[in-house]
Structure formats: structure tokens, C-alpha cells
mmCIF file of the C-alpha atoms, coordinates in Angstrom:
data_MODEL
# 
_entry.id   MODEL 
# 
loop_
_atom_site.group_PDB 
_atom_site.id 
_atom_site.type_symbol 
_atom_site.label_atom_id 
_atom_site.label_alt_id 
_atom_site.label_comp_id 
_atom_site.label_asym_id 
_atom_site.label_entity_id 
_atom_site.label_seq_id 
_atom_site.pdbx_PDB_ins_code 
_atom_site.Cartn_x 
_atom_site.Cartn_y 
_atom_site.Cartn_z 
_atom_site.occupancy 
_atom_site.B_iso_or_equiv 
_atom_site.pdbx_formal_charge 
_atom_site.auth_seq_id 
_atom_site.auth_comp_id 
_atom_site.auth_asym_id 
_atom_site.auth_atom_id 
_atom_site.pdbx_PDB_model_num 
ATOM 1   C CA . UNK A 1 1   ? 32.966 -43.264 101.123 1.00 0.00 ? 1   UNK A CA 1 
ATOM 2   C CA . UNK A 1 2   ? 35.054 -41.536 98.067  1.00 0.00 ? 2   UNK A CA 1 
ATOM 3   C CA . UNK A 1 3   ? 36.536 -38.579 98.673  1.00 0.00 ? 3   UNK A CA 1 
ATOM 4   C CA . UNK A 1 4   ? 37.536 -35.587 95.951  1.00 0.00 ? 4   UNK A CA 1 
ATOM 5   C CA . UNK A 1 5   ? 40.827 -33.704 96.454  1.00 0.00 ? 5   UNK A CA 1 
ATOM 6   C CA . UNK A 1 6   ? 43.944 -32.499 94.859  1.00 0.00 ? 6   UNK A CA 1 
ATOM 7   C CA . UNK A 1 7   ? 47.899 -32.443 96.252  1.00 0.00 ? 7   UNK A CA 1 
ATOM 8   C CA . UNK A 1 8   ? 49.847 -29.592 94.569  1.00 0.00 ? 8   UNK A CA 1 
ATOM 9   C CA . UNK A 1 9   ? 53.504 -30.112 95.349  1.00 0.00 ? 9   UNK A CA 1 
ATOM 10  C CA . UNK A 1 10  ? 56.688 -28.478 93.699  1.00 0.00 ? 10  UNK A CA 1 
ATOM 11  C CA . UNK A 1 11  ? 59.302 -30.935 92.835  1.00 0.00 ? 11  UNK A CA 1 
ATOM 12  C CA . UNK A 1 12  ? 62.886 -31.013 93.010  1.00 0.00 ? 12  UNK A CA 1 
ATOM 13  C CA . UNK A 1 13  ? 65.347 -30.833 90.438  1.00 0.00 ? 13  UNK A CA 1 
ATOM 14  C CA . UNK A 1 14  ? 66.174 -34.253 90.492  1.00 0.00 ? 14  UNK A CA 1 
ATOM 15  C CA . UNK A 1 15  ? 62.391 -35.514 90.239  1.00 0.00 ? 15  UNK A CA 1 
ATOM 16  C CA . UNK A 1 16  ? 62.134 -34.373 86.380  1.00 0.00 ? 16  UNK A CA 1 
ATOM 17  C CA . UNK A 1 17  ? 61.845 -37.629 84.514  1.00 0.00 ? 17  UNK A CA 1 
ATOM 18  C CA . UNK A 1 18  ? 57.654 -37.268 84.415  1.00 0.00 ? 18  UNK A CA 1 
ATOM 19  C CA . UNK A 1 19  ? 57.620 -41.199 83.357  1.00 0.00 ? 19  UNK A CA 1 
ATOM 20  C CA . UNK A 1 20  ? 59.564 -42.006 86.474  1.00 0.00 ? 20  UNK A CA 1 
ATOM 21  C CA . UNK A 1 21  ? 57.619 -40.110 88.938  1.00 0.00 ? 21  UNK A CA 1 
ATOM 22  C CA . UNK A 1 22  ? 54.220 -41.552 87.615  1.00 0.00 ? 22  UNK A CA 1 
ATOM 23  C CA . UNK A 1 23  ? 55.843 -45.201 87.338  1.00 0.00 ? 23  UNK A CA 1 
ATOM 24  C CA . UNK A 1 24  ? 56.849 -44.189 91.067  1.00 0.00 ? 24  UNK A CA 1 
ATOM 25  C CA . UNK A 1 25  ? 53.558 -42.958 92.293  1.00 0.00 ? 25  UNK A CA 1 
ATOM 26  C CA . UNK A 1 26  ? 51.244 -46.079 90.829  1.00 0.00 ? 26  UNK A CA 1 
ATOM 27  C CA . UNK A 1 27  ? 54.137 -48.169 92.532  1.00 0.00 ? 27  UNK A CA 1 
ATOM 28  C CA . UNK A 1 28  ? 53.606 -46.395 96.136  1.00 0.00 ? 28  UNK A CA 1 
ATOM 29  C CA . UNK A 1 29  ? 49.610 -46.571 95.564  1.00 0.00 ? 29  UNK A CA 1 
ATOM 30  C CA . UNK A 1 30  ? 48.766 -43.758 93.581  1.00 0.00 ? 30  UNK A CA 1 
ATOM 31  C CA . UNK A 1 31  ? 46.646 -45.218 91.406  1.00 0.00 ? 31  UNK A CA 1 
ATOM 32  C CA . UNK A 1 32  ? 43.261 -43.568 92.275  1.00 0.00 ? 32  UNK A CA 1 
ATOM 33  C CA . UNK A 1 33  ? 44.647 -39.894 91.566  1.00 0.00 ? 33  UNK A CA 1 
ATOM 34  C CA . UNK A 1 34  ? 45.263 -38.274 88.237  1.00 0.00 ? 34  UNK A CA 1 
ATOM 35  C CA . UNK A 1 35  ? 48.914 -37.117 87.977  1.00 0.00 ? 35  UNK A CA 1 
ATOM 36  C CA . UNK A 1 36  ? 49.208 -33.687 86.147  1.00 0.00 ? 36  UNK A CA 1 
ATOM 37  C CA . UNK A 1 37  ? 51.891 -31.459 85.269  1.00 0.00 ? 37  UNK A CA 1 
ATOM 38  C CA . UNK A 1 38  ? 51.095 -28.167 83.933  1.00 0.00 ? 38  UNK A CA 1 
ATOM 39  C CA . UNK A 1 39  ? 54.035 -25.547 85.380  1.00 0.00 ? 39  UNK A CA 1 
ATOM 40  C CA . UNK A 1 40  ? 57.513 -27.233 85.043  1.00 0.00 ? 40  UNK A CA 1 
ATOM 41  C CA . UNK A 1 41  ? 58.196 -28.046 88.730  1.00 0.00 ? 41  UNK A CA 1 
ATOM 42  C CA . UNK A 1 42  ? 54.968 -28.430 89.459  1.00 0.00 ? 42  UNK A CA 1 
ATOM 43  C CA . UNK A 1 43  ? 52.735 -31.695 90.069  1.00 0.00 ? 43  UNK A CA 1 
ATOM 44  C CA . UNK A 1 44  ? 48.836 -31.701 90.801  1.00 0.00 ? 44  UNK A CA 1 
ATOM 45  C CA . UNK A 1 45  ? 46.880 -34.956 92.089  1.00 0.00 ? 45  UNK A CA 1 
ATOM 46  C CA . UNK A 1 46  ? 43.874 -35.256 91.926  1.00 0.00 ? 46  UNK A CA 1 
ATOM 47  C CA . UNK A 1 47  ? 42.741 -38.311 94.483  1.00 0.00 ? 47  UNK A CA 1 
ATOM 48  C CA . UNK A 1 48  ? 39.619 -39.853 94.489  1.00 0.00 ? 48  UNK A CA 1 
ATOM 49  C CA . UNK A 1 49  ? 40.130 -41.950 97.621  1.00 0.00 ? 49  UNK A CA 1 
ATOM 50  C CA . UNK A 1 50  ? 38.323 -44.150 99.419  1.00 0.00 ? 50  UNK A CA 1 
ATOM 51  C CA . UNK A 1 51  ? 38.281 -44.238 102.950 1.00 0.00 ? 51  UNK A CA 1 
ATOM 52  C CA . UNK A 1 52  ? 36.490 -44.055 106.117 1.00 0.00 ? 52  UNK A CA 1 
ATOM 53  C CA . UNK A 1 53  ? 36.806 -40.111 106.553 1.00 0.00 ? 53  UNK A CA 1 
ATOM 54  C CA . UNK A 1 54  ? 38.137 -37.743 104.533 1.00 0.00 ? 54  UNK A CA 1 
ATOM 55  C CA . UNK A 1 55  ? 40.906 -36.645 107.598 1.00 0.00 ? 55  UNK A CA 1 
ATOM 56  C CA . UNK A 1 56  ? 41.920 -40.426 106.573 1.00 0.00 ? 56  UNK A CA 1 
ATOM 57  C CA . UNK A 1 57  ? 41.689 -39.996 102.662 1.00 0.00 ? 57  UNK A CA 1 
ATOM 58  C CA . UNK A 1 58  ? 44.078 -36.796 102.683 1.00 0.00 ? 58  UNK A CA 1 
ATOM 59  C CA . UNK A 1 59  ? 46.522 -38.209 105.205 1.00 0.00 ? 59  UNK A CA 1 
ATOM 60  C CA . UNK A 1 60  ? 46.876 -41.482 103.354 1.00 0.00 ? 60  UNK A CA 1 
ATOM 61  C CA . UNK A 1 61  ? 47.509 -39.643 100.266 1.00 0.00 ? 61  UNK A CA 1 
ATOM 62  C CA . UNK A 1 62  ? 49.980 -37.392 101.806 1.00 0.00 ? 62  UNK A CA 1 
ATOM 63  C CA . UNK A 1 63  ? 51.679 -40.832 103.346 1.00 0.00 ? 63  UNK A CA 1 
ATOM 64  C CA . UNK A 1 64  ? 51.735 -41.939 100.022 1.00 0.00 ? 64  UNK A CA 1 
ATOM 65  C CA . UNK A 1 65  ? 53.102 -39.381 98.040  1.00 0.00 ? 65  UNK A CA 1 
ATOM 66  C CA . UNK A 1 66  ? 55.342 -38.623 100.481 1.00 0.00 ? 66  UNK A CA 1 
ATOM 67  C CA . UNK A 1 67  ? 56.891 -42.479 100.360 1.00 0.00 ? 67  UNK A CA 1 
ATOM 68  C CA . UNK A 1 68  ? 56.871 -42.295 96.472  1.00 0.00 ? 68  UNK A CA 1 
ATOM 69  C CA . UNK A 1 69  ? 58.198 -38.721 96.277  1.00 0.00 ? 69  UNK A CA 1 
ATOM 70  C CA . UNK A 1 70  ? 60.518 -37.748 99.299  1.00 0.00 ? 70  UNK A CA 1 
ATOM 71  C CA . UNK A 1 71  ? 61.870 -35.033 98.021  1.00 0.00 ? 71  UNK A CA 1 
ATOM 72  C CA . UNK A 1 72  ? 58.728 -32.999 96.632  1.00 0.00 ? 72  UNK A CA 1 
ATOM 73  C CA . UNK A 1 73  ? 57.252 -30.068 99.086  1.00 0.00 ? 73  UNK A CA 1 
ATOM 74  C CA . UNK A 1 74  ? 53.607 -29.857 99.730  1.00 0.00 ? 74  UNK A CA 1 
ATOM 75  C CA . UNK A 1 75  ? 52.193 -26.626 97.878  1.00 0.00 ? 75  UNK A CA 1 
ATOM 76  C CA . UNK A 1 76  ? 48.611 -26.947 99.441  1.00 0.00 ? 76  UNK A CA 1 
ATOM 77  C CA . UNK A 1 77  ? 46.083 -29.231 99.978  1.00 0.00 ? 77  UNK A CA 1 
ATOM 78  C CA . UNK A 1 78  ? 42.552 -28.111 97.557  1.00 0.00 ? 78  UNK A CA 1 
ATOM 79  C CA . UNK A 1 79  ? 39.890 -27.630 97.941  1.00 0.00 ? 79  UNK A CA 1 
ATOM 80  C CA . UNK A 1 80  ? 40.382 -24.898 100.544 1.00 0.00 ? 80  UNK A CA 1 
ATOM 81  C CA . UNK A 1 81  ? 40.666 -21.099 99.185  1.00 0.00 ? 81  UNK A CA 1 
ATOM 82  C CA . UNK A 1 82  ? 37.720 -20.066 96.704  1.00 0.00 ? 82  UNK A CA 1 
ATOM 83  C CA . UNK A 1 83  ? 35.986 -17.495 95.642  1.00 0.00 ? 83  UNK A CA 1 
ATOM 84  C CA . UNK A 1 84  ? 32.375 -16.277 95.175  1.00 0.00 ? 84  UNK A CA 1 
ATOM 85  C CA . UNK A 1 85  ? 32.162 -18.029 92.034  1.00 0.00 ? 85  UNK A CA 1 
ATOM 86  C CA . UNK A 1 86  ? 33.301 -21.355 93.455  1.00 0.00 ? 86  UNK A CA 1 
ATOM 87  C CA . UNK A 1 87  ? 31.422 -21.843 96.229  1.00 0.00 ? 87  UNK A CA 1 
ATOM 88  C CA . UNK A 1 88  ? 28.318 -20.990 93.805  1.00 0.00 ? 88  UNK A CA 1 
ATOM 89  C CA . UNK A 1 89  ? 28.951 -23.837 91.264  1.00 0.00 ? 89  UNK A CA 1 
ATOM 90  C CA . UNK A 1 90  ? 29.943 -26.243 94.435  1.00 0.00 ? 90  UNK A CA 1 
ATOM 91  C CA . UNK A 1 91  ? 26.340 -25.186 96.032  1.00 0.00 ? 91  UNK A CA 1 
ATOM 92  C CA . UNK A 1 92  ? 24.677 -24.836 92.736  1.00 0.00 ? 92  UNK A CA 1 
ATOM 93  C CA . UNK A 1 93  ? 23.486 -21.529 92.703  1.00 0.00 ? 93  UNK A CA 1 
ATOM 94  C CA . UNK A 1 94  ? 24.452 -18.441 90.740  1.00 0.00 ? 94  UNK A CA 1 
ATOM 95  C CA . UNK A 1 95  ? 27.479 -16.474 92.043  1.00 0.00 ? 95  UNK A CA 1 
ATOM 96  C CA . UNK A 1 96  ? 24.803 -13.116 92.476  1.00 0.00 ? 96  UNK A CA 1 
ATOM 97  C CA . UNK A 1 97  ? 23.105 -15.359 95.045  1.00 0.00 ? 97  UNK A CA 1 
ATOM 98  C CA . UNK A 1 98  ? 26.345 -16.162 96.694  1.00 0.00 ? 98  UNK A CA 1 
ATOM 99  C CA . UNK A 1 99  ? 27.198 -12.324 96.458  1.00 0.00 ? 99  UNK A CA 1 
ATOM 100 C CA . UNK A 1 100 ? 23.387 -11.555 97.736  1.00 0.00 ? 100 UNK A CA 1 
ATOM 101 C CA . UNK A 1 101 ? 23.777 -13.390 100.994 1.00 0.00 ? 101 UNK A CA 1 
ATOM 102 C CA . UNK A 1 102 ? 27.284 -12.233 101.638 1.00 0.00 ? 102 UNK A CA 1 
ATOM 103 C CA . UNK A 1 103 ? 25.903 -8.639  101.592 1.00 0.00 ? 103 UNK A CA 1 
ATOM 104 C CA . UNK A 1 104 ? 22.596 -9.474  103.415 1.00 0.00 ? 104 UNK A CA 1 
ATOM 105 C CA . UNK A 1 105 ? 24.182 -10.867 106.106 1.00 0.00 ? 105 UNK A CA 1 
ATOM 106 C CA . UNK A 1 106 ? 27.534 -8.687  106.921 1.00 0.00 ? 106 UNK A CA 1 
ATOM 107 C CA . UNK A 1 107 ? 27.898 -10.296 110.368 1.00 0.00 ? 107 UNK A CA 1 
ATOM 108 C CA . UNK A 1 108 ? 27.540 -13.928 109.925 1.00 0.00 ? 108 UNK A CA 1 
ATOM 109 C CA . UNK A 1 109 ? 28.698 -14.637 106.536 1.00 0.00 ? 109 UNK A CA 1 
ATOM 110 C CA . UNK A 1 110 ? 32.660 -15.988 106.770 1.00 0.00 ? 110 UNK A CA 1 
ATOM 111 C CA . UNK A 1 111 ? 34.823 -13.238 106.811 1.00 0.00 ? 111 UNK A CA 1 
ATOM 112 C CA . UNK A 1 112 ? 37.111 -13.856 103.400 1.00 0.00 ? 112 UNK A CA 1 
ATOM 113 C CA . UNK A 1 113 ? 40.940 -14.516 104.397 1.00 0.00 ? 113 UNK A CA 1 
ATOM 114 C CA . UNK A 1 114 ? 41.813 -12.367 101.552 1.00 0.00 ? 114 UNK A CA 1 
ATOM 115 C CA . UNK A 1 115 ? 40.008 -9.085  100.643 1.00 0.00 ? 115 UNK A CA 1 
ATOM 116 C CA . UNK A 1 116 ? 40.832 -7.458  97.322  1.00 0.00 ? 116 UNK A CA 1 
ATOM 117 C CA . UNK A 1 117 ? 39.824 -7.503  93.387  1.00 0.00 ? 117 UNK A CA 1 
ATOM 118 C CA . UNK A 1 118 ? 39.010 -11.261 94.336  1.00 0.00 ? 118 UNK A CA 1 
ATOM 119 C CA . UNK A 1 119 ? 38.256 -12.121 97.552  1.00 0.00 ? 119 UNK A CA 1 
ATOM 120 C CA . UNK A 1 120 ? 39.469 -15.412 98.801  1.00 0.00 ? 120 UNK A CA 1 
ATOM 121 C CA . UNK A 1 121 ? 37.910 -17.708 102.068 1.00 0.00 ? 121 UNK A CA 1 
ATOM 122 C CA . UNK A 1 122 ? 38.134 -20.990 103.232 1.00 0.00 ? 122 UNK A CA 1 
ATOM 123 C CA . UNK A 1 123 ? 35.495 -23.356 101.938 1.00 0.00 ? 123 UNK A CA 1 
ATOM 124 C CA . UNK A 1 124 ? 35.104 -25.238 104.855 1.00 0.00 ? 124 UNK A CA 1 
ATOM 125 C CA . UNK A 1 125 ? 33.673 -22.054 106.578 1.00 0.00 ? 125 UNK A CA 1 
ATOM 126 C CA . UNK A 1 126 ? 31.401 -20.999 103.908 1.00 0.00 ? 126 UNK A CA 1 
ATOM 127 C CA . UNK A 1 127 ? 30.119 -24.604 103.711 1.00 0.00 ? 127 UNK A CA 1 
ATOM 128 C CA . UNK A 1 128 ? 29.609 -24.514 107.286 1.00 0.00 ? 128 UNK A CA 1 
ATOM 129 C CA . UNK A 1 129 ? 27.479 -21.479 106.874 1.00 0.00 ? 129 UNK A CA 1 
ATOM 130 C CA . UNK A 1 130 ? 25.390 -22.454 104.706 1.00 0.00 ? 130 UNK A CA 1 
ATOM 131 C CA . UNK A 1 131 ? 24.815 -25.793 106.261 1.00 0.00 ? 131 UNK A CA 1 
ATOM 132 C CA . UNK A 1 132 ? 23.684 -24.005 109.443 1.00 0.00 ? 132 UNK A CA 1 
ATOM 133 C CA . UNK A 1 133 ? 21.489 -21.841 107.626 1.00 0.00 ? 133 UNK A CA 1 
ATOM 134 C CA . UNK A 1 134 ? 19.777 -25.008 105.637 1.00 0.00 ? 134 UNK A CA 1 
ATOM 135 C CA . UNK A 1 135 ? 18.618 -25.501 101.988 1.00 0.00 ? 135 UNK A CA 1 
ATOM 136 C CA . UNK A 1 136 ? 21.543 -25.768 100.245 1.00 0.00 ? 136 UNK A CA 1 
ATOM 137 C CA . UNK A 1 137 ? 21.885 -29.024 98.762  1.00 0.00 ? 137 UNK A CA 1 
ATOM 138 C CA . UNK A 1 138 ? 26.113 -29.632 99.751  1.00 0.00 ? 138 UNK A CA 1 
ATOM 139 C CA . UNK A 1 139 ? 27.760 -32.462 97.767  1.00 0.00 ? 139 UNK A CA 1 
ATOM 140 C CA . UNK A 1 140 ? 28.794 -35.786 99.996  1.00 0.00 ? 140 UNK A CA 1 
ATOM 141 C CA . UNK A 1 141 ? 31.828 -35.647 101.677 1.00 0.00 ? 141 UNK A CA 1 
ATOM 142 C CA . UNK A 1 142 ? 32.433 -31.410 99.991  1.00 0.00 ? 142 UNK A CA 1 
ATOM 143 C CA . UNK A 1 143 ? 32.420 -30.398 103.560 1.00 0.00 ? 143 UNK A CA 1 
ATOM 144 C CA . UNK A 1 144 ? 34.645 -32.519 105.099 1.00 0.00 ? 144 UNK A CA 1 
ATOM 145 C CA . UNK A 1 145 ? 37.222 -32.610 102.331 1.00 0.00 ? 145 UNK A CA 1 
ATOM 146 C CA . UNK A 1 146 ? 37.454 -29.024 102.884 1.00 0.00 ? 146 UNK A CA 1 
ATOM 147 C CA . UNK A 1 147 ? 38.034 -28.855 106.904 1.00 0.00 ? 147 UNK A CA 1 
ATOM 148 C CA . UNK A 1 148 ? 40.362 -31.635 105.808 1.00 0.00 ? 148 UNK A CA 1 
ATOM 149 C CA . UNK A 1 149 ? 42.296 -29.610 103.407 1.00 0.00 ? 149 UNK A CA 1 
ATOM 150 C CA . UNK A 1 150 ? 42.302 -26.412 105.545 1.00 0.00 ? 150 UNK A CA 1 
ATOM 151 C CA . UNK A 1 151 ? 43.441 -28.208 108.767 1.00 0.00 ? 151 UNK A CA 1 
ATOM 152 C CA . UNK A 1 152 ? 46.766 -29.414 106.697 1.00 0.00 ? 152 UNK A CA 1 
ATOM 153 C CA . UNK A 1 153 ? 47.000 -26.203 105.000 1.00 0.00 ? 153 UNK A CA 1 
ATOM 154 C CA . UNK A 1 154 ? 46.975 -24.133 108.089 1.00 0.00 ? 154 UNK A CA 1 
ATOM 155 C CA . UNK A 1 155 ? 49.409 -26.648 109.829 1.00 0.00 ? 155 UNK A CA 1 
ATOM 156 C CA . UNK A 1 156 ? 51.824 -26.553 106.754 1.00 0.00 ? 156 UNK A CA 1 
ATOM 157 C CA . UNK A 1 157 ? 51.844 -22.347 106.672 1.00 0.00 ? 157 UNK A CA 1 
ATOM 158 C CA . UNK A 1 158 ? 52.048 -22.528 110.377 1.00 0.00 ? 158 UNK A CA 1 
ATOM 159 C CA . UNK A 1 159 ? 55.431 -24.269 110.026 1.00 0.00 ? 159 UNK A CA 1 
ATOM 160 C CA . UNK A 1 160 ? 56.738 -21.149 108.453 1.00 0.00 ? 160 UNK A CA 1 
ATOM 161 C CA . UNK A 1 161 ? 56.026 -18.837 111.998 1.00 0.00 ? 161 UNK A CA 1 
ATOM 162 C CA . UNK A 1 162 ? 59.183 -18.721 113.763 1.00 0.00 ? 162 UNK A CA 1 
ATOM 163 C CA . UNK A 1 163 ? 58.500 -20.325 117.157 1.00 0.00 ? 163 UNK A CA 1 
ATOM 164 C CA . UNK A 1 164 ? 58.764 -17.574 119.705 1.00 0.00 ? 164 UNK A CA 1 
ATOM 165 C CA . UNK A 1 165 ? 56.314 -15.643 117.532 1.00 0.00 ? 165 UNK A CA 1 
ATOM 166 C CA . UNK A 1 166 ? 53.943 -18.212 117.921 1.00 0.00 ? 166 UNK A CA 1 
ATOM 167 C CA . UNK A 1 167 ? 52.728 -16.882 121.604 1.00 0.00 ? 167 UNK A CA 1 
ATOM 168 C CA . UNK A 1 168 ? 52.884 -13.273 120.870 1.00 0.00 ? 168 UNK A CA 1 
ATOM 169 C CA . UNK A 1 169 ? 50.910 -13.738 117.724 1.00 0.00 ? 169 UNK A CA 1 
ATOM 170 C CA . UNK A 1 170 ? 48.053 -16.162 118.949 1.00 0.00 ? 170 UNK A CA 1 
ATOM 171 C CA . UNK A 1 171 ? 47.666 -13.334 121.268 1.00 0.00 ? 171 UNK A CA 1 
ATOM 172 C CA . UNK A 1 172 ? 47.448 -10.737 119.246 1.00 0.00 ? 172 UNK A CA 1 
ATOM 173 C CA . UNK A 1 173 ? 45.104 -12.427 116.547 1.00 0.00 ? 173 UNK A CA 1 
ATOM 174 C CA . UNK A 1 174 ? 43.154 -14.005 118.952 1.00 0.00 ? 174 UNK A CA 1 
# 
């Protein structure tokens, strides 16, 4: 099966000759992704990879850039954080429906990871809500690629706790 998802990574100094990286990328086995560059120091990727899971598309891709581009940090792994208004054009429905069952059901709907002018969750949990709750017509593979992406993305931020923090905090977030 194909599987949809972008690598955002920040690159180093040294990695700013944009014809080398891509000449670098298709040579490591980049050539079902996209390469874009739209913030200096920036590089997107948008893979569509085929594999037999999508745990096995988005490591394979991280393998990969990682052989091609040693020196370039992982930003995040998408899609993961979205809004109202992107879970409602991945479902197909308006974003007032989206907003409609939020506020109908307070106690079961995914509790955002950011609360603010634009509240932000994890698609994988949304998806998995609406799966449960049936109708919603969920692209192939959406749901996966987006425990996929969240799994890395929680590993990579968890990288940043320093390790005797670890214990006291699982405890207190628990």
C-alpha cells in the first residue's frame, strides 16, 4: 500500500548547495518524495512510499534521509498536529460539523494538546474517534500514517526530557 507523509528537517550550514542535497537524496532513494525548500534552513518531503505498513514507510524514509543527509535534524514527522479545519477536509465534512461534535460530546471527543486561538490535537486520536463512532468515510492508510507520525514525534520531543525527570513526570501526568 502507498503511504502519504512529509519529513520537515532543518539543515546544517554546510548542507546549503539545494542541487547537491536533491542529487544526494535521489542517490540514497529519495525518489518517491517531493523535496521542498521554502524557509532557508529548512527542507520538507513529501513521501509517497510504498510499503507494507506505514510504521515501515516512515522508518524507511527516516533511514533514508538520514543516510543521504547525516547532518540534518528531524523537525517533525506530518501529519500529526491539526486543527478543526484539517481534520474536516481529511474527513470531508465542514469544519462546523467538526466543531458540532467536539461540543456535543465534551467527554469523549480528543482532548486538543494545545488549547488557545487555535487549538491543536493529534490526528491519530481524532481519527480514532471518529472511526469508533462510524460513518466517516477515513482515507486508506490516513489513520495509520498518523499514529505513525505521532509515535516518532513523541519519541523525538521525548529525547529533549532530561532523564531523571522522566519518572517523576510519567507520574505526575499519568
Amino acid at each position: 500500500m502507498e503511504y502519504v507523509f512529509t519529513l520537515r528537517y532543518q539543515l546544517a550550514d554546510a548542507d546549503g548547495d539545494l542541487a547537491e542535497l536533491v542529487e544526494r537524496l535521489g542517490e540514497a532513494g529519495c525518489d518517491d518524495a517531493l523535496i521542498g525548500i521554502g524557509q532557508p534552513g529548512r527542507l520538507a518531503l513529501e513521501f509517497a512510499r510504498d510499503a507494507v505498513d506505514a510504521n515501515t514507510a516512515v522508518l524507511s524514509a527516516l533511514e533514508t534521509v538520514r543516510s543521504a543527509l547525516p547532518s540534518a535534524k528531524l523537525i517533525e514527522v506530518t501529519p500529526d498536529l491539526v486543527g478543526l479545519t484539517d481534520v474536516a477536509e481529511i474527513v470531508g465534512v465542514s469544519r462546523q460539523n467538526m466543531r458540532k461534535l467536539m461540543l456535543a460530546y465534551p467527554s469523549s471527543f480528543p482532548a486538543p494538546v494545545h488549547e488557545g486561538s487555535t487549538a491543536l490535537w493529534h490526528l491519530a486520536d481524532v481519527l480514532t474517534w471518529l472511526q469508533a463512532r462510524g460513518g466517516y468515510d477515513l482515507p486508506d492508510g490516513m489513520l495509520d500514517v498518523a499514529r505513525a507520525s505521532l509515535h516518532v514525534n513523541v519519541i523525538k520531543e521525548g529525547q529533549r526530557v532530561p532523564k531523571g525527570a522522566s519518572k517523576v513526570l510519567k507520574a505526575l501526568v499519568a
